[in-house]
C-alpha positions as CSV (number, residue, x, y, z in Angstrom):
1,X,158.1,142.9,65.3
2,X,156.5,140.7,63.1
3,X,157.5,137.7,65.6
4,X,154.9,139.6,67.9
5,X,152.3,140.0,65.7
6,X,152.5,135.8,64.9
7,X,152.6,135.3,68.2
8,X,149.7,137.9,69.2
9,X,147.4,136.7,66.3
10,X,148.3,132.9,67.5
11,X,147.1,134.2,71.5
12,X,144.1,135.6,69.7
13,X,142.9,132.7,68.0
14,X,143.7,130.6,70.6
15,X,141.4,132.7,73.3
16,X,139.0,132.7,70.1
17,X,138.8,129.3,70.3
18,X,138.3,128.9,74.3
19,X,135.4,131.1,74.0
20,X,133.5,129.1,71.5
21,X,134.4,126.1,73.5
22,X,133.3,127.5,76.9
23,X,130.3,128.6,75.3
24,X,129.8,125.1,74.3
25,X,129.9,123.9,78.2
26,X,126.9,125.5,79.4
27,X,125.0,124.8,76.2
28,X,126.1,120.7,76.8
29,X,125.1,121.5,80.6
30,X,121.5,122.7,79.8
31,X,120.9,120.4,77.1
32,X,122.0,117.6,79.8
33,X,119.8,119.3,82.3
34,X,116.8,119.4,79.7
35,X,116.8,115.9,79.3
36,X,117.0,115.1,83.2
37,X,113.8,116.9,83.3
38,X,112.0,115.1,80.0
39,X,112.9,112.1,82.0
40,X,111.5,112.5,85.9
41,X,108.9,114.4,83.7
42,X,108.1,111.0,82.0
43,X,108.1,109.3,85.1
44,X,106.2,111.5,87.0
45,X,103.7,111.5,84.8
46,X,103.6,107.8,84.6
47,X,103.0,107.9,88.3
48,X,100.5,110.3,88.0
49,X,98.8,108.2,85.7
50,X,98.4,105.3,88.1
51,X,97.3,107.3,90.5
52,X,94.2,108.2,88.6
53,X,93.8,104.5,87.1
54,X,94.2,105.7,83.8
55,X,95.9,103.3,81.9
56,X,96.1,104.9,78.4
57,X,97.6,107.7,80.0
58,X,100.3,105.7,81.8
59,X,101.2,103.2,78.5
60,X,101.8,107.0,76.5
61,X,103.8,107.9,79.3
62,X,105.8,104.7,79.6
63,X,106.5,105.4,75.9
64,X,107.6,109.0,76.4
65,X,109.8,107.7,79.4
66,X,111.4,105.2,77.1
67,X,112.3,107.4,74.4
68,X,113.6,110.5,76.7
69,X,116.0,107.6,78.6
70,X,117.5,106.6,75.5
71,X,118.2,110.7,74.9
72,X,120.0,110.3,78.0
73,X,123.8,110.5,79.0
74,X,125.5,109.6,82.2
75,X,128.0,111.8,82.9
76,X,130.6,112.2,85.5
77,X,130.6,108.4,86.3
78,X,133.4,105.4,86.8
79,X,133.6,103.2,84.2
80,X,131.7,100.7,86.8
81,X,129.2,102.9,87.7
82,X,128.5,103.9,84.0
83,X,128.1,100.3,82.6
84,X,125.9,99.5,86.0
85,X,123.6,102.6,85.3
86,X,123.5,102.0,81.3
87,X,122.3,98.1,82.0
88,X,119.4,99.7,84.5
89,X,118.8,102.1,82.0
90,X,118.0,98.8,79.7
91,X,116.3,97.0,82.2
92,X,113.6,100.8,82.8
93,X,113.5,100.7,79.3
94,X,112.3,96.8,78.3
95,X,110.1,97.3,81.5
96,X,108.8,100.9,80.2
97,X,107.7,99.3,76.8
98,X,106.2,96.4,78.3
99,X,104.3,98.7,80.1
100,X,103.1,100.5,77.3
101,X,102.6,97.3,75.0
102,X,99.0,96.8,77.4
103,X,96.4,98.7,79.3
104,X,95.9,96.3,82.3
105,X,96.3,98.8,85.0
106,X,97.4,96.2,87.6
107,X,99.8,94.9,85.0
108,X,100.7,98.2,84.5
109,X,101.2,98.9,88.1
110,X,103.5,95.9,88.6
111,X,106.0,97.0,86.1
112,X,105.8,100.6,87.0
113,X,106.9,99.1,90.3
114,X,110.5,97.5,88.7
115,X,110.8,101.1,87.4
116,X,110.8,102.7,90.2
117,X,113.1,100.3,92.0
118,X,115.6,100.6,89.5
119,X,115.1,104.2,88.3
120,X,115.9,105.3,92.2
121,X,119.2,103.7,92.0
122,X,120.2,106.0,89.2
123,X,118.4,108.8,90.4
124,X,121.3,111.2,91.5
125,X,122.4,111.1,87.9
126,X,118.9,111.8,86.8
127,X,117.9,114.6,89.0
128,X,117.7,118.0,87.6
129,X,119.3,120.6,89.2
130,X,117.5,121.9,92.5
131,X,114.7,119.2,92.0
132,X,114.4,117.8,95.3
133,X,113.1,114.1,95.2
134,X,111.6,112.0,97.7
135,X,111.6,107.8,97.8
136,X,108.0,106.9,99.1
137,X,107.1,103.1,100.0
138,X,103.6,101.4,101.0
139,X,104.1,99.8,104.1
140,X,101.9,97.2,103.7
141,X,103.3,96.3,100.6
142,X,107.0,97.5,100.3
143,X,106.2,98.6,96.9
144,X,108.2,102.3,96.1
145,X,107.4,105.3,93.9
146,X,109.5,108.3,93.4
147,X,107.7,111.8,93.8
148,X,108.5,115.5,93.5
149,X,106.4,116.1,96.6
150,X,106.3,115.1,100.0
151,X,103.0,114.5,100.0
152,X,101.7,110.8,99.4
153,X,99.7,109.7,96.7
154,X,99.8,106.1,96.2
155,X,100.2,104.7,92.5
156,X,99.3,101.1,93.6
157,X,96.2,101.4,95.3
158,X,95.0,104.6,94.7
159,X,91.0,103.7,95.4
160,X,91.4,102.3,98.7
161,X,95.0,103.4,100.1
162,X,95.7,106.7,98.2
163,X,97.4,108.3,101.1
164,X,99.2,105.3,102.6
165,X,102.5,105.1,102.2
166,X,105.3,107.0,103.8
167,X,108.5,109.2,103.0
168,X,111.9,106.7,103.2
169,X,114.5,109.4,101.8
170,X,114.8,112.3,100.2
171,X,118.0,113.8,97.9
């Protein structure tokens, strides 16, 4: 009898301790998904920004996308794709905070285009959950943005082209 009772209070704990642990999943999930939204946020509303020319707007933003990529953690990756992704993350971020470091709008407009090059190629591990995400690209100049609707507002010439541009894909 009292074999049973070790072993029942040992099954006890041990379910104890897989509840607290599964608990902890979903809390890890939303946390992760939390932060994929702080980061398209950031970038969206550095995009945004451009769009209206408003370059004090876009440098706070480049700031704010900075910091929430550092937050970040890839997850589910090869050991390839993790280091390739964590070196673009780098590369967003010294392009971010030279974005930020000046209020040139066309300066700002030519890093905010090495962004969004490199942000798209990590994008799948940076899309939250049901988000759905569309690559757009002016023809005229091949530069790409990423936006969270299908309709086009350009970031680059926003004046004089603000509709041009066109979907390439969509995840």
């Amino acid at each position: 009898m009292k074999k049973i009772c070790i072993i029942m209070g040992i099954l006890l704990m041990g379910m104890r301790g897989m509840s607290q642990e599964s608990a902890a999943l979903p809390a890890a999930a939303m946390k992760q998904e939390h932060t994929k939204k702080e980061v398209l946020d950031n970038y969206l509303t550095l995009k945004n920004s451009l769009v209206l020319s408003d370059s004090l707007q876009a440098a706070t933003a480049a700031k704010s996308l900075r910091l929430s990529l550092a937050k970040f953690r890839f997850k589910r990756l090869s050991l390839e794709e993790m280091n390739a992704s964590t070196a673009l993350r780098a590369e967003i971020s010294i392009l971010a905070e030279d974005l930020s470091s000046h209020t040139h709008i066309n300066k700002q407009r030519a890093d905010f285009s090495g962004i969004s090059e490199k942000i798209w190629l990590i994008i799948k591990s940076i899309q939250p959950a049901g988000q759905p995400l569309y690559q757009q690209v002016c023809p005229m100049t091949g530069q790409q943005w990423i936006s969270a609707e299908e309709e086009i507002k350009n970031p680059y010439y926003p004046k004089n082209m603000l509709t041009c541009g066109e979907v390439k894909a969509k995840i």
